[in-house]
Residue, then its C-alpha position, 0 to 999 in steps of 0.5 A: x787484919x787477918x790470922x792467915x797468910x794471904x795468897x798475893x799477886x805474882x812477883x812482878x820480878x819473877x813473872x814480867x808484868x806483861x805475862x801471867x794470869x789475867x786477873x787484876x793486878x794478877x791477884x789469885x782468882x776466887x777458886x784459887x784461895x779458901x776465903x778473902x776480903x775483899x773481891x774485884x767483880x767485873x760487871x759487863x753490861x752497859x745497855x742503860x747508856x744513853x750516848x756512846x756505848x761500849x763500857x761492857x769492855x770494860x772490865x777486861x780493858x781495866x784488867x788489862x791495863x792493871x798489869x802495869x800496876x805495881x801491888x805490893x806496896x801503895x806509896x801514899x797510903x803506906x801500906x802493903x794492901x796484899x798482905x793486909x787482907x786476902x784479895x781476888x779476882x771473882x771474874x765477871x758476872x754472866x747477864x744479858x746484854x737484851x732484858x735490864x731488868x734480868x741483868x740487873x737481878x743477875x747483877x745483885x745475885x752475884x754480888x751477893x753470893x760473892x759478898x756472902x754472910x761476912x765482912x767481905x766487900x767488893x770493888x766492881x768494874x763497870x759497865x756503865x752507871x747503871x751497874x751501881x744499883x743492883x750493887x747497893x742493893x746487895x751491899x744494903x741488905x748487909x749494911x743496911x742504909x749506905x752514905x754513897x759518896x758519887x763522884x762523876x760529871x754528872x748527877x744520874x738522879x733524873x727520873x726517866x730517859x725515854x720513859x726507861x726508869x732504869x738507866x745509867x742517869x736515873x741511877x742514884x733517884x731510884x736507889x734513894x726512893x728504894x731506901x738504899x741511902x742514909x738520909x742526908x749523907x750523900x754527895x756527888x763530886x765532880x759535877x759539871x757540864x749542862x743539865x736540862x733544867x734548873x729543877x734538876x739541882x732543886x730534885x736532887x737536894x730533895x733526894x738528899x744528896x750536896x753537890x761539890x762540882x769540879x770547879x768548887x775543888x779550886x775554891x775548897x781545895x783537896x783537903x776542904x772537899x774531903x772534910x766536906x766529904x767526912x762531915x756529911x758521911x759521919x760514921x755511916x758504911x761507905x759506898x764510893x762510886x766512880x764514874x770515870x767521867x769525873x776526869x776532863x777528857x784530857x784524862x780519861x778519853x776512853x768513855x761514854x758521856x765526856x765533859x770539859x773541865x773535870x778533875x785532873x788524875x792527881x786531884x781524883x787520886x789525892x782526894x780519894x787518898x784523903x778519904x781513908x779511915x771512913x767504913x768503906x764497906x763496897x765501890x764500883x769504877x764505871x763507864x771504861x769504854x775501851x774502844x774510845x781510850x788512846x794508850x790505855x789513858x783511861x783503862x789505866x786511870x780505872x785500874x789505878x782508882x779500883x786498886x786504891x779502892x781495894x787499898x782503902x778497904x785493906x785499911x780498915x777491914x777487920x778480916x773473914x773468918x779464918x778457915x771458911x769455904x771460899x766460893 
């Protein structure tokens, strides 16, 4: 907890949710405040999509759809975030839409600049998966090797699609073969829908990950998939990725690669709710395709899973050195 008194969101009781700044949940901007913990990045790019695109809108749907949240106090985790720990919003990172590989350095500079040289975290908005990487790369160089707790329909552990080495589903194998993962204490949840071959489930416990798909939440229940979750991070720093995918398009329509039979709201809520006390030192929410969502369903279930992000973080997070410069 911090020793100074962190600049919160606007009072929804005297400026109208619907009008104000347009940060997330209209938390300060980063130049507005001398130091914070913990910032929301938007990360606009989705050229590693590999079906509908559209996930670089991302951001500003999310933000949009934020303004409907109500900050100052999370119900569930009892507690009052925004006054824990100073929160903003750093915008979005400038990369290119054209060159990957240029994105993806701009992607890893930002983060790091944001993050700087103390304890402060970052909760992304996507963009599509492949946004994840660079951002583990800049939370390893800090934290050195990272438990990735992924939840998503899918693995994002293939090797290559059309001989590209870096897209939004090869994601995950080429951060465990840079070494950016804790060995054995990663785990996707979620997973569902068809894969092209047998060996994929055989490549990706090689990589070092277990495997809780959606329909096992039925068999385990909430609080058994979260104990499966603890037992295999243990005491290693937290990376929780969310691919917005990993709801049943009941839930979340608006996005790239939907499939049948995904966790309901509730259960993606109340399983991340479960997971508080773990070191969860950076997230992303990802694949927010605003042009396929109907009444912001799918906007406001990112907004809503990046502000318990950010509310889990506040938890847990032992604050900035008081006084710094800011950025």
């Amino acid at each position: 907890m911090t020793d100074f008194t962190p600049m919160g969101a606007l009072d929804a009781t005297q400026v109208p949710r619907f009008a104000g700044r347009g940060t997330f949940a209209r938390v300060p901007e980063i130049r507005d405040v001398s130091d914070y913990d913990i910032a929301l990045l938007g990360v606009p790019f989705d050229g590693g999509t590999s079906y509908r695109p559209g996930a670089r809108f991302g951001p500003m749907g999310i933000r949009q759809a934020s303004r409907h949240l109500r900050p100052r106090f999370h119900v569930d985790l009892d507690v009052a975030p925004l006054e824990q720990v100073q929160v903003v919003d750093a915008g979005d990172v400038p990369c290119t839409p054209y060159d990957t590989t240029s994105a993806l350095r701009s992607i890893e500079g930002f983060a790091r600049d944001v993050a700087g040289n103390r304890n402060r975290r970052i909760v992304a908005l996507g963009g599509d998966h492949t946004v994840a990487l660079p951002l583990l790369r800049a939370a390893h160089q800090q934290h050195g090797p990272i438990a990735l707790v992924h939840f998503d329909a899918h693995l994002d552990t293939w090797d290559t699609y059309f001989d590209a080495p870096t897209t939004h589903g090869t994601v995950f194998r080429r951060a465990a073969e840079e070494g950016l993962l804790a060995q054995d204490k990663s785990i996707h949840l979620g997973i569902r829908g068809p894969i092209y071959d047998r060996l994929d489930l055989v490549e990706d416990a090689k990589l070092g990950f277990r495997v809780i798909r959606a329909g096992d939440l039925d068999v385990l229940g909430i609080d058994g998939a979260a104990d499966a979750v603890r037992r295999r991070v243990g005491d290693a720093p937290v990376y929780v990725s969310v691919d917005i995918d990993v709801l049943d398009p009941a839930f979340a329509p608006g996005t790239g690669t939907p499939e049948m039979g995904g966790f309901t709201g509730r259960e993606l809520l109340h399983l991340l709710r479960r997971l508080q006390g773990l070191n969860m030192i950076g997230g992303d929410v990802v694949e927010t395709a605003p042009a396929y969502d109907h009444a912001e369903i799918t906007c406001l279930a990112a907004a809503t899973v990046a502000f318990d992000l950010v509310t889990l973080m506040s938890k847990t997070h032992s604050g900035p050195t008081p006084g710094g410069t800011g950025q």
